[in-house]
C-alpha positions in Angstrom: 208.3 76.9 52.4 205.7 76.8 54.8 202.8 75.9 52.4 205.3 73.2 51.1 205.8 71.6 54.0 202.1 71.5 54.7 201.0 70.0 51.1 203.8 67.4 51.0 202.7 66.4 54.9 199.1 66.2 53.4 200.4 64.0 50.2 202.1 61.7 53.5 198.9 61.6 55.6 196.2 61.0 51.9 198.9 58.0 51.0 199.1 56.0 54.4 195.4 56.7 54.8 195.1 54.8 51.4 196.9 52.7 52.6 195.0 51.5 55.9 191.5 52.5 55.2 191.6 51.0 51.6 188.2 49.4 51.9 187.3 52.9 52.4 188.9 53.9 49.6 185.9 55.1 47.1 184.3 57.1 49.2 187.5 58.7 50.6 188.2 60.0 47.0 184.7 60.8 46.7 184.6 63.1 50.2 187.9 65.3 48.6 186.4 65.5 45.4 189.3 63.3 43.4 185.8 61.2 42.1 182.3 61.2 41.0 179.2 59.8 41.5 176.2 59.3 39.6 172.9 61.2 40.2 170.1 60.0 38.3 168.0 62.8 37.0 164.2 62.1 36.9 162.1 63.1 33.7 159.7 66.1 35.4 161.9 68.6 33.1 162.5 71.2 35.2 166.5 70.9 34.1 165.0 70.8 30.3 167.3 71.1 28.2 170.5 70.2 29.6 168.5 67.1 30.9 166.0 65.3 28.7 162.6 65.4 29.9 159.3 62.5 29.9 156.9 63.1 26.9 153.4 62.0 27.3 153.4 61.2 30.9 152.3 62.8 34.1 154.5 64.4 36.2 154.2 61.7 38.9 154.9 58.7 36.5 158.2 61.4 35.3 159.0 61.7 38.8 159.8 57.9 38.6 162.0 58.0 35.1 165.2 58.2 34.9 166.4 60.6 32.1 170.2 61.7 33.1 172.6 60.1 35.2 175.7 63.0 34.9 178.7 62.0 36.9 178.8 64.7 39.9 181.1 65.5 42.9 180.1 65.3 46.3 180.0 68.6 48.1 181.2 70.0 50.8 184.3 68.3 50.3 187.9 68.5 51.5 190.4 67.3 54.1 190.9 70.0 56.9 194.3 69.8 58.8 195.5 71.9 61.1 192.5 73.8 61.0 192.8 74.4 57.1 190.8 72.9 54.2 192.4 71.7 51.2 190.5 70.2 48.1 187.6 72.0 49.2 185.8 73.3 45.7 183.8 76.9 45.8 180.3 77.3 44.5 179.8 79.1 41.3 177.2 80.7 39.7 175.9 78.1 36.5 176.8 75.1 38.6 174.2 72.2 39.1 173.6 71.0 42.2 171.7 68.5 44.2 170.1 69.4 47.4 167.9 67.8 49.8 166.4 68.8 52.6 162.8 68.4 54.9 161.4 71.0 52.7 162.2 69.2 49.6 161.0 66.1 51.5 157.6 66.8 52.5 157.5 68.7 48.3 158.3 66.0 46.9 156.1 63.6 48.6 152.9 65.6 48.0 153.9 65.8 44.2 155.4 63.2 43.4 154.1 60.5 46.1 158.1 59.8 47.4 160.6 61.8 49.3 164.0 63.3 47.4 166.2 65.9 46.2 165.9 68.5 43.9 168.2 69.4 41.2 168.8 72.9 40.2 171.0 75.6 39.0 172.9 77.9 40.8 171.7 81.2 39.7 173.0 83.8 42.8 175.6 83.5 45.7 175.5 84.3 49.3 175.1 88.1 49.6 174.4 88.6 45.6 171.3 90.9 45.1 168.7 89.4 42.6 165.6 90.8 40.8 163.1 89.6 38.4 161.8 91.8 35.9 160.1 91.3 32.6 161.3 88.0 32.2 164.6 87.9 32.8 166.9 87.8 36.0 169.3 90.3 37.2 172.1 89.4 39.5 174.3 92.3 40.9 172.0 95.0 38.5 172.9 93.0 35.3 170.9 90.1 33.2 173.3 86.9 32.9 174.1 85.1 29.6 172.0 81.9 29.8 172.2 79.6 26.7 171.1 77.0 29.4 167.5 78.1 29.6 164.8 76.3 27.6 163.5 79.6 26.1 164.4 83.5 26.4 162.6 85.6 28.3 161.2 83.1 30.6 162.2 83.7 33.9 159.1 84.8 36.1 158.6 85.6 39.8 156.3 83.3 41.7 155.3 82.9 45.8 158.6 83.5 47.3 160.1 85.9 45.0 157.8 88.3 42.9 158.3 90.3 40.0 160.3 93.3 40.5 161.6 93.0 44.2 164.8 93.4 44.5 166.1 90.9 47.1 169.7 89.8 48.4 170.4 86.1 49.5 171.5 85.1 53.0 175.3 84.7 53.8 174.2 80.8 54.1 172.2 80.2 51.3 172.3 80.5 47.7 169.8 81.1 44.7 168.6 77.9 42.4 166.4 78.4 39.4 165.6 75.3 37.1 166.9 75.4 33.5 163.2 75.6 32.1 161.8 78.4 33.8 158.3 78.0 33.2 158.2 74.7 34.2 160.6 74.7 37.5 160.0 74.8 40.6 162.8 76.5 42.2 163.8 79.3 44.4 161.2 81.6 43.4 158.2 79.4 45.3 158.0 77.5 48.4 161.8 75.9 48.0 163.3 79.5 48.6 166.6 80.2 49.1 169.1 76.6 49.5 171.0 76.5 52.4 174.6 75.6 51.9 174.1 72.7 54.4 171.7 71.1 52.2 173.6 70.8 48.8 174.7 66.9 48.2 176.4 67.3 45.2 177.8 69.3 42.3 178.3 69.7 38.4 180.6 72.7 38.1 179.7 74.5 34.9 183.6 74.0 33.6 181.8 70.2 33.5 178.7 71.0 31.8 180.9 70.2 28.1 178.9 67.3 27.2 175.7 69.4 28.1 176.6 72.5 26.0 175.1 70.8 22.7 171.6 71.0 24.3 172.1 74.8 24.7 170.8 77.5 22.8 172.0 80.9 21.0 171.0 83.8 23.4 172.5 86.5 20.8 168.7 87.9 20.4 167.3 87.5 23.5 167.1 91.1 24.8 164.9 92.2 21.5 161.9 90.7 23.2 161.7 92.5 26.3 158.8 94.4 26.6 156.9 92.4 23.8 154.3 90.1 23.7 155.1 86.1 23.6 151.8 84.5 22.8 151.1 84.4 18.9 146.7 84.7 18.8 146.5 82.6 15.4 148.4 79.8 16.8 147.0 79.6 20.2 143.8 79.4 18.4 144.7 76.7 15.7 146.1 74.7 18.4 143.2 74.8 20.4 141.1 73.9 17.2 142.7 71.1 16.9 142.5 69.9 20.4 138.3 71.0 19.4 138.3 68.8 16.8 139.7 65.6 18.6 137.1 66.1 21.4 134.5 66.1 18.3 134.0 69.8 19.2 133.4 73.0 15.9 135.8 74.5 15.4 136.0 78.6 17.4 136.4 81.4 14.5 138.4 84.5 15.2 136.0 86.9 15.9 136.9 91.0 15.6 134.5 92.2 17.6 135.6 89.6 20.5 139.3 91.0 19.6 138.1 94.5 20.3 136.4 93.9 23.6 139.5 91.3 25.0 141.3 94.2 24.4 139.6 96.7 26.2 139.1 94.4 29.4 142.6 94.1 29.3 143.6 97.4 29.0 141.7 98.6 31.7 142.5 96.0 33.8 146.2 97.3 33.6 145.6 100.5 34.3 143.0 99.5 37.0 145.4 96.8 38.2 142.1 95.0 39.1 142.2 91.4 37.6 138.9 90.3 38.7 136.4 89.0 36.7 133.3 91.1 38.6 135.7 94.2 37.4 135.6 95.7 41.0 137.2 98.7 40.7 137.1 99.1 36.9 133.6 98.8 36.6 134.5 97.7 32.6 133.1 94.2 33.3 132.6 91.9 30.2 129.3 92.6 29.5 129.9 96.1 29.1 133.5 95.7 26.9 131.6 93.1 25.2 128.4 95.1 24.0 131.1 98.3 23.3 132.6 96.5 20.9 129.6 95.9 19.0 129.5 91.8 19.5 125.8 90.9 19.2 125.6 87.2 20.5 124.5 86.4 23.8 126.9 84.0 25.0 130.0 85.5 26.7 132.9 84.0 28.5 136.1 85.4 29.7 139.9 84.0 30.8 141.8 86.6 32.1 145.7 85.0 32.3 148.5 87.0 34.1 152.4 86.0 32.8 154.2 85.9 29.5 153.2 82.4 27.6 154.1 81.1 24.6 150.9 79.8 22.4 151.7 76.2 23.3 152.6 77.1 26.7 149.2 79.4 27.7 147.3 76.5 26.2 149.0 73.5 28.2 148.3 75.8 31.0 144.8 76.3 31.1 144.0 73.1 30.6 145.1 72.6 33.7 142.5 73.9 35.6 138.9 72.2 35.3 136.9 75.8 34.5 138.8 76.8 32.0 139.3 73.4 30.0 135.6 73.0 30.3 135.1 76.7 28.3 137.7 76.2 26.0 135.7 72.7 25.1 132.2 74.0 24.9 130.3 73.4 22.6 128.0 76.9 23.3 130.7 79.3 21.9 131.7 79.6 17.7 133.4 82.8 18.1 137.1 83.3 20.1 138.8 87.2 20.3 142.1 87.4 22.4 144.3 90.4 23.6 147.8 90.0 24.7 147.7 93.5 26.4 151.2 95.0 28.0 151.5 97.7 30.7 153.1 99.0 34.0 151.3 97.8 37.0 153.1 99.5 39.8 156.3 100.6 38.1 156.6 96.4 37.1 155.9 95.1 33.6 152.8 93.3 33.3 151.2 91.1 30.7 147.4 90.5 30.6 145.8 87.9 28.3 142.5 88.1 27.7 140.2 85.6 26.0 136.8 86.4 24.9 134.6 83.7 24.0 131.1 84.2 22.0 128.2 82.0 20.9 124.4 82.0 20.0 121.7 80.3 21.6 118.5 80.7 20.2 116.0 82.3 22.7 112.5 80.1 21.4 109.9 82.7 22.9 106.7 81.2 23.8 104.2 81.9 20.9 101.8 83.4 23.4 104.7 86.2 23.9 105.1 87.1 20.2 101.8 87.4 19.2 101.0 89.5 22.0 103.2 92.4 20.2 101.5 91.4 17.1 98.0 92.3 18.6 99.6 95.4 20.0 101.2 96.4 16.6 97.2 95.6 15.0 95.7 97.7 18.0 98.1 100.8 17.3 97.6 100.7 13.6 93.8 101.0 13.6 93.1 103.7 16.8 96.1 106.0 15.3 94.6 107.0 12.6 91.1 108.3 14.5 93.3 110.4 16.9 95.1 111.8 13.9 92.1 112.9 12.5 91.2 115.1 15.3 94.6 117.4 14.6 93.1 121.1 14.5 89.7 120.0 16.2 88.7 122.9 18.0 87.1 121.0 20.9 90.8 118.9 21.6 93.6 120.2 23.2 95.8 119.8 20.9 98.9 120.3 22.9 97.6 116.6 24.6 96.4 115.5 21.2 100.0 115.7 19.8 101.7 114.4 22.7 99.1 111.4 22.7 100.0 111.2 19.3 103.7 111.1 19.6 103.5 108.3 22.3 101.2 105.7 19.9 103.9 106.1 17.3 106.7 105.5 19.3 104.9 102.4 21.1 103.7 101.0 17.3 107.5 101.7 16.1 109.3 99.8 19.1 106.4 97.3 19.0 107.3 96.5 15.3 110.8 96.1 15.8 110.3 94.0 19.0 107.8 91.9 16.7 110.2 91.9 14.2 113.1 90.1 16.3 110.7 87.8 18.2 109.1 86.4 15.3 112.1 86.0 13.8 113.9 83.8 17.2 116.6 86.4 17.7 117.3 88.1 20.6 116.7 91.8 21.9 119.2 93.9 21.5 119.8 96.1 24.8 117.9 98.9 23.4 115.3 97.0 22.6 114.9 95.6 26.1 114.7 98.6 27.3 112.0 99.0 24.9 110.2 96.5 26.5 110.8 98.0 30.1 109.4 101.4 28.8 106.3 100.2 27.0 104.3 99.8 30.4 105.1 103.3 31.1 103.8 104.6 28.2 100.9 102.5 27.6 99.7 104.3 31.2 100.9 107.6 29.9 98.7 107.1 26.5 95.8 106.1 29.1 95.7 109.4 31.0 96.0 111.1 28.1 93.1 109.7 26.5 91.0 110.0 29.6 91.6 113.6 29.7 90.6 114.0 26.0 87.5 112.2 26.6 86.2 114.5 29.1 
């Protein structure tokens, strides 16, 4: 009777209230949640693909596009009387909401050149533990059904929240993710956890209806855990064709460039060392590179840490200035790539490695390659004369057959040296060393002959 009383007192006090502050009317409804407002949505895509997103634009001119205007209630909202709230509404997990703060301020106006909100999914409650692991989130210990997303398996950690911490949200906050993950920025960077204070409005997710044709089928999502997302063929076709536009060759998958992309990478899993000097591996990409057999002399590397899609790991590193202007050379004609999967610290890891070949020709000065012709012409006419002398009884031939040996091997490594000068192709590391070594035995030979000549 109590509770009667009180809601047909309320019903009293909402209807003379009409009554007197009519001009106030709208946004008396609005404040106890009897009506809606609309929030435009801008085109940056982060809500992709309940909301549309802008093709072909940067994210600065999306910033300024209107894509969605959904109809949303204002929150907090309610009438308290007598120290009770009524027509309040509680937060739920899968609700959208717009929130706006300083933070989302001074974001907003570095990014996008104007202050506003943010608009994002609820994802976790106050006091719900959360943790991101191989691409998907757990709330509570258990990964939510969310048709929502723009792809499975594509929920990531980033600044705020890494991968595989296991984190519980602030009794006055809550946990926002955008609907397309890998494109979001959300809770998981700088924007952290939302405070309850800063929410504007809400789309409860019994509102989303219109939405829900936008969604997807998550029936097979959890069969790609712990596999790789990036398809190697495509990436590369759809790099070629970006090659092709910028009047670029084409890159040809390369195996040897496979083999050593995938040694770098495995060894940088089980090093956890993702530098490019390979610090602590001491597997750098010279040395993967030549122990795969690759002979050209032109090397590059992109080492990328995440789970990408082909279209995705491409849109990404063109991004960045270095790695557009390597995946545009002209120097390289050959392309190997490892998706490579491991542990790193008990959390699952993805490392893509690119490997990126080409040939230069080395055009030796002529000077330099007849110089191991003369040496090849010397060789072949003194060897002879000292291999007459074998069983002379006034040589040592213990010296002889050394001196012997040591002409041979300088007139065989001078041949192939020869060999791969005159024809513009460069040394293979053994032959270098070749070249290092000839000094040394052109002094030993000396001595040698001295000695025999006494």
């Amino acid at each position: 009777m109590r509770n009667l009383f009180l809601y047909l007192l309320l019903l009293i006090f909402v209807a003379v209230s009409g009554f007197v502050l009519s001009p106030y009317l709208g946004n008396y409804l609005l404040n106890l949640g009897f009506a809606t407002e609309t929030v435009p949505i801008s085109g940056t895509g982060s809500m992709f693909p309940t909301f549309p997103k802008s093709e072909g634009v940067s994210d600065k001119v999306a910033s300024t596009q209107t894509v969605a205007q959904p109809k949303m209630m204002r929150y907090p909202q309610g009438l308290t009387v007598f120290g009770r709230t009524f027509f309040s509404y509680q937060l739920q997990i899968g609700d959208i909401i717009e929130f706006q703060s300083e933070l989302t301020d001074k974001i907003s106006k570095e990014k996008y050149g104007q202050e506003s909100g943010f608009v994002k999914r609820i994802v976790a409650l106050p006091g719900m533990e959360i943790e991101l692991r191989d691409g998907f989130i757990k709330v509570n210990g258990h990964v939510p059904d969310e048709p929502f997303t723009a792809k499975p398996r594509s929920t990531y950690g980033g600044d705020f929240i890494p991968d595989c911490q296991t984190k519980k949200v602030p009794s006055d906050s809550i946990f926002v993710l955008g609907d397309n993950r890998k494109a979001s920025l959300d809770s998981r960077f700088e924007i952290g956890y939302v405070k309850l204070t800063d929410i504007r409005h809400v789309l409860p997710l019994k509102e989303q209806e219109p939405y829900k044709k936008n969604w997807r089928n998550t029936e097979n999502d959890l069969q790609f855990a712990h596999t790789s997302t990036v398809d190697v063929r495509d990436f590369v076709t759809r790099l070629n064709k970006v090659r092709r536009e910028k009047n670029q060759p084409r890159l040809k998958i390369q195996e040897n460039l496979n083999k050593s992309s995938r040694i770098r990478g495995q060894i940088i899993l089980n090093t956890d060392d993702f530098s490019v000097e390979a610090t602590r591996s001491g597997v750098t990409l010279e040395k993967a590179v030549r122990q795969a057999g690759y002979r050209n002399i032109i090397f590059a590397e992109l080492i990328i840490r995440g789970y990408f899609q082909a279209d995705e790991l491409l849109e990404n590193l063109f991004e960045f200035p270095d790695s557009t202007k390597i995946l545009l050379s002209e120097e390289y004609q050959d392309i190997g790539m490892s998706p490579i999967l491991g542990d790193v610290n008990n959390c699952p890891t993805q490392a893509i490695v690119i490997h990126l070949g080409g040939y230069k020709p080395p055009n030796y000065q002529k000077e330099d390659v007849e110089s191991w012709k003369k040496l090849i012409n010397n060789l072949t006419e003194i060897l002879p004369s000292w291999e007459n002398l074998k069983n002379a009884s006034n040589i040592d031939q213990r010296k002889l057959e050394k001196l012997v040996s040591l002409l041979k091997t300088r007139l065989a490594n001078a041949q192939k040296i020869y060999g791969r000068l005159s024809r513009n192709e460069w040394l293979t590391v053994d032959e270098e060393q070749m070249v290092k070594n000839d000094d040394r035995l052109h002094s030993e030979a000396e001595i040698l002959i001295s000695e025999l000549n006494k």
